[in-house]
Each structure stands twice: as C-alpha cells, then as structure tokens.
C-alpha atoms as a printed R data frame, in Angstrom:
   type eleno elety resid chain resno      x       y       z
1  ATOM     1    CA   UNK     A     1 -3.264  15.764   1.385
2  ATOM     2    CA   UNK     A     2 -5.596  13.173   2.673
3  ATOM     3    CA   UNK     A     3 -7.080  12.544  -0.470
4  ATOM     4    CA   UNK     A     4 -3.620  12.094  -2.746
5  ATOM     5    CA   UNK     A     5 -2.893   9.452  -0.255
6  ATOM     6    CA   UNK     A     6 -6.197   7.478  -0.640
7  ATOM     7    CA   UNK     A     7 -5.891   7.787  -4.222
8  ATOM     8    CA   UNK     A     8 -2.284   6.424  -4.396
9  ATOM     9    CA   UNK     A     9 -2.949   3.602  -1.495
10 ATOM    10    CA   UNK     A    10 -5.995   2.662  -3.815
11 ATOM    11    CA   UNK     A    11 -3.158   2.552  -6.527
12 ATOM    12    CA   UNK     A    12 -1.126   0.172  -4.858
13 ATOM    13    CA   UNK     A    13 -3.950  -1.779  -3.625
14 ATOM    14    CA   UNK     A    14 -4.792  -2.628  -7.228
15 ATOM    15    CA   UNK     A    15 -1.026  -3.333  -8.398
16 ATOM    16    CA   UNK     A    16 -0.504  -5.677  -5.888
17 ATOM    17    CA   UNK     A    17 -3.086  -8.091  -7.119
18 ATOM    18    CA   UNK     A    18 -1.372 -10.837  -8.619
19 ATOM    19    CA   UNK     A    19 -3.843 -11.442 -11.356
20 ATOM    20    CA   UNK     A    20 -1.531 -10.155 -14.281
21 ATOM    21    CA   UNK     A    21  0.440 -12.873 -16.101
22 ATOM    22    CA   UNK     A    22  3.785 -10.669 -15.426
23 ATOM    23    CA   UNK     A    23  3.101 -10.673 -12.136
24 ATOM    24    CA   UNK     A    24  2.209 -14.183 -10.886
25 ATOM    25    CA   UNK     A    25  5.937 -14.996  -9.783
26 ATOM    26    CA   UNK     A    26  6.030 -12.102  -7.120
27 ATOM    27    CA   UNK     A    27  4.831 -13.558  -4.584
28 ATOM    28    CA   UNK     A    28  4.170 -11.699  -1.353
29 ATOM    29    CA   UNK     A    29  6.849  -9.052  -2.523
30 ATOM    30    CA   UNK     A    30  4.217  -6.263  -3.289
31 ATOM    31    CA   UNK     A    31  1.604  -6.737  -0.554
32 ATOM    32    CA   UNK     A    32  4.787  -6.806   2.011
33 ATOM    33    CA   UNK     A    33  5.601  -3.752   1.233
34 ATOM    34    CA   UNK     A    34  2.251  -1.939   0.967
35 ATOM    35    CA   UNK     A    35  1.717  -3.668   4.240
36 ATOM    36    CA   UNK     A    36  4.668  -1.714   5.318
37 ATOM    37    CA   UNK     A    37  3.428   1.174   3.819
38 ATOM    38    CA   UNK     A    38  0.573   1.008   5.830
39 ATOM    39    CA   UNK     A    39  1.875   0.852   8.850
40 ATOM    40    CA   UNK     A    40  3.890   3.819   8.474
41 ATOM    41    CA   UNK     A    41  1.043   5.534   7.638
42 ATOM    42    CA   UNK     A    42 -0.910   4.657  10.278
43 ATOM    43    CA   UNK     A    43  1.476   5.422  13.179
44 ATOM    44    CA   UNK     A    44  2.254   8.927  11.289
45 ATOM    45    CA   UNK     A    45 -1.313   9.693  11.352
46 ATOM    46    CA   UNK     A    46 -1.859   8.597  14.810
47 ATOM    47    CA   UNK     A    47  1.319  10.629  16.170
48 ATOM    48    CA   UNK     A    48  0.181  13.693  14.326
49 ATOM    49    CA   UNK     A    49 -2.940  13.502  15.938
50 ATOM    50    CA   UNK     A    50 -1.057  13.414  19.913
C-alpha cells in the first residue's frame, strides 16, 4: 500500500511542475492541492501509527 502511494505522490509531484506550455496559467492551483494531499497523508499515517 505504501508503495502505490509513493508512486502516485511521485505522480503528482511531476504534474504539478509548471514547465508545460498548457500549464503555465495554473498558478499555485496544483501544488495547493498536493500540498493538501500531503497533509492528509501525513496526519493519517501518524494516527494509524497511535
């Protein structure tokens, strides 16, 4: 489980690059919401682990 959710936050990682000419107008929506992403998984691996 651990390692379809490095390989799909390593994903994301690379799409939110804005280095793609379709994607220069984004701004910070993608890296917002990985950010978010994060965090959830963070605090769901530290309150599995408690």
């Amino acid at each position: 489980m651990t390692l379809i959710l490095a390989i799909i936050l390593a994903f994301l990682l690379v799409g939110t690059v804005p280095v793609w000419p379709h994607s220069l107008h984004w701004g910070y929506y993608p890296s917002s919401g990985l950010g978010l992403l994060l965090a959830i998984l963070i605090i769901y691996i530290i309150l599995k682990r408690t």
